[in-house]
C-alpha positions as a Markdown table, in Angstrom:
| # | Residue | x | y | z |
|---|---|---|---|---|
| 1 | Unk | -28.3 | 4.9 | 5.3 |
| 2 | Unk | -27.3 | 8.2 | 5.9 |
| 3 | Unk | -24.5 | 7.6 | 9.2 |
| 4 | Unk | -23.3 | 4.7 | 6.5 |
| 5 | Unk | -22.4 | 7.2 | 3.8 |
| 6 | Unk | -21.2 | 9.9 | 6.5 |
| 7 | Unk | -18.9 | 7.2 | 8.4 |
| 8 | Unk | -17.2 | 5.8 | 4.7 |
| 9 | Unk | -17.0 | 9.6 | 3.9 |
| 10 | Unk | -14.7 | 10.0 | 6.7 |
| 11 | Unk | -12.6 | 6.7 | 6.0 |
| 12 | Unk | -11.9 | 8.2 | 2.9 |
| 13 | Unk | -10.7 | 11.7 | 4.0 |
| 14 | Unk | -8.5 | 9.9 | 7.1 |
| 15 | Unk | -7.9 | 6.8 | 5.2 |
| 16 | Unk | -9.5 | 4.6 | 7.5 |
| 17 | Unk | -11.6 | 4.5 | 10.7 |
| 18 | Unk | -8.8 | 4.5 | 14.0 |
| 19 | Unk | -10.8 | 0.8 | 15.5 |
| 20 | Unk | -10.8 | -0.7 | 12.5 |
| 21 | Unk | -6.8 | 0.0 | 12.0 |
| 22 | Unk | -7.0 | 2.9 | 9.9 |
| 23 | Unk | -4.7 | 5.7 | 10.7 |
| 24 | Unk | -5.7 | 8.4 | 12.9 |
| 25 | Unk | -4.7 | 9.4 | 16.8 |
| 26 | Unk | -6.8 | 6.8 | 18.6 |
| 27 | Unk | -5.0 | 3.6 | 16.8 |
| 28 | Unk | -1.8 | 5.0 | 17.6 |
| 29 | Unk | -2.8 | 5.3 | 21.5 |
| 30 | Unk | -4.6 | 2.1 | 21.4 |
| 31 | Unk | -4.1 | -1.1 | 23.7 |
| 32 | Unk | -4.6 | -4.4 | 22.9 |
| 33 | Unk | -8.5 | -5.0 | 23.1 |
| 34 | Unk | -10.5 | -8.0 | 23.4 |
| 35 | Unk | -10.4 | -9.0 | 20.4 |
| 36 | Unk | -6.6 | -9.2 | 20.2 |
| 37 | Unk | -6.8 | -13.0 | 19.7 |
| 38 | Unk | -8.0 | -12.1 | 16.3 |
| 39 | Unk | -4.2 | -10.9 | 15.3 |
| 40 | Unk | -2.4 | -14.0 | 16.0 |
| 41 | Unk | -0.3 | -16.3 | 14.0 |
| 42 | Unk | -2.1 | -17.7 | 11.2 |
| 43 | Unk | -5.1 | -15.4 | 11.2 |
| 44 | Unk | -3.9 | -13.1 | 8.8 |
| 45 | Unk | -4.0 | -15.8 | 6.2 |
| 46 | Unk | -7.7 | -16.6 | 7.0 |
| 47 | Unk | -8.9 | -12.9 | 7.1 |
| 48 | Unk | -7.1 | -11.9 | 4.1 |
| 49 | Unk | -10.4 | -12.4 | 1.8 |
| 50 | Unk | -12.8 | -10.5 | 4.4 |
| 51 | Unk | -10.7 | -7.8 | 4.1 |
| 52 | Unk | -10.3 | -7.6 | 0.6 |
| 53 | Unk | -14.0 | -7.3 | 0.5 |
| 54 | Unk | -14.6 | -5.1 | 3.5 |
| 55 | Unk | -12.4 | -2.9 | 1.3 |
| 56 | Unk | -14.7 | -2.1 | -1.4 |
| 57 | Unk | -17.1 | 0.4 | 0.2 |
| 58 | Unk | -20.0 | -0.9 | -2.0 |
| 59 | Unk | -19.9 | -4.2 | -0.2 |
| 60 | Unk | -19.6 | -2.4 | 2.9 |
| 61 | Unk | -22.9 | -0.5 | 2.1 |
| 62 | Unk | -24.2 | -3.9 | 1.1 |
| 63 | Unk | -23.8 | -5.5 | 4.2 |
| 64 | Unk | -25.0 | -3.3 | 6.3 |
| 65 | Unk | -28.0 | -2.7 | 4.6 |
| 66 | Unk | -29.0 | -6.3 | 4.8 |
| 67 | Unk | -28.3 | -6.2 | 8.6 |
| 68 | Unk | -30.5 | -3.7 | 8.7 |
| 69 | Unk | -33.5 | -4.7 | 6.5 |
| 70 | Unk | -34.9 | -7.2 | 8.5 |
| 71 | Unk | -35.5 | -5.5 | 11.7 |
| 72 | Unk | -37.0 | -2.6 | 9.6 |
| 73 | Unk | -39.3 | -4.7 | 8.0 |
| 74 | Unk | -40.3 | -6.6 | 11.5 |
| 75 | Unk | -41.0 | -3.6 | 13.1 |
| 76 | Unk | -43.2 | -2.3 | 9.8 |
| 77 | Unk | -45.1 | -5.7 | 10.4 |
| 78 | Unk | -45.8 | -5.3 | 13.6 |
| 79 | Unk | -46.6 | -1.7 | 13.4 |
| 80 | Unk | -49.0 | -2.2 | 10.7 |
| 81 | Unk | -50.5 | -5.3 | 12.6 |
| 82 | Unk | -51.7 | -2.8 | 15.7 |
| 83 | Unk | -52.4 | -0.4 | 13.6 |
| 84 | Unk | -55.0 | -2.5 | 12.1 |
| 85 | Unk | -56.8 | -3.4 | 15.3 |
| 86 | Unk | -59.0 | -0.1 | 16.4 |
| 87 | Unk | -59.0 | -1.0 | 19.8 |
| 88 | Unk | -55.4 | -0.3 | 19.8 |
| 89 | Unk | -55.7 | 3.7 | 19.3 |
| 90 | Unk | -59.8 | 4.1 | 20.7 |
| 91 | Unk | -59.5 | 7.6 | 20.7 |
| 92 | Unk | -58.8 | 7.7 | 16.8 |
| 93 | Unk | -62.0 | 5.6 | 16.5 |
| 94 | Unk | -64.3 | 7.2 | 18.7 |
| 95 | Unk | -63.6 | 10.8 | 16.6 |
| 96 | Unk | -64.4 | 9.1 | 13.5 |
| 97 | Unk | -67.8 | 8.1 | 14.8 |
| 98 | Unk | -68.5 | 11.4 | 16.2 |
């Protein structure tokens, strides 16, 4: 959460982040990448609504929470399912019983 809020701090200092367009050195220096297909003719028209909602930070913060979230929570599962089987940390086990 934290690298979230630090990298939309800094798009609203610079006004934008240079590879997603914003201004700054590095999209003024920058070649056409492969994802240039993206900018052709009649693109812009289909984009337009992503980008009025990838505008609003709060969606932004949104999004990438839920991309998050579920590998967080698959890895907590999993963690808690070893954890839960003493033959997976022995040594923890065997102290107790001493």
């Amino acid at each position: 959460m934290a690298p979230v809020l630090l990298l939309e701090g800094v798009a609203a200092v610079r006004g934008g982040l240079p590879w997603r367009g914003g201004s700054g050195r590095v999209a003024a220096r920058a070649r056409p990448g492969p994802f240039a297909y993206l900018r052709g003719p009649g693109r812009s028209a289909e984009l337009t609504p992503v980008r009025r909602r990838c505008a609003n930070p709060l969606y932004r913060l949104m999004m990438t929470s839920f991309e998050i979230f579920p590998v967080g929570l698959l890895i907590a599962v999993v963690s808690a399912a070893l954890l839960r089987n003493p033959k997976v940390l022995a040594a923890r086990s065997r102290a107790a019983a001493a």
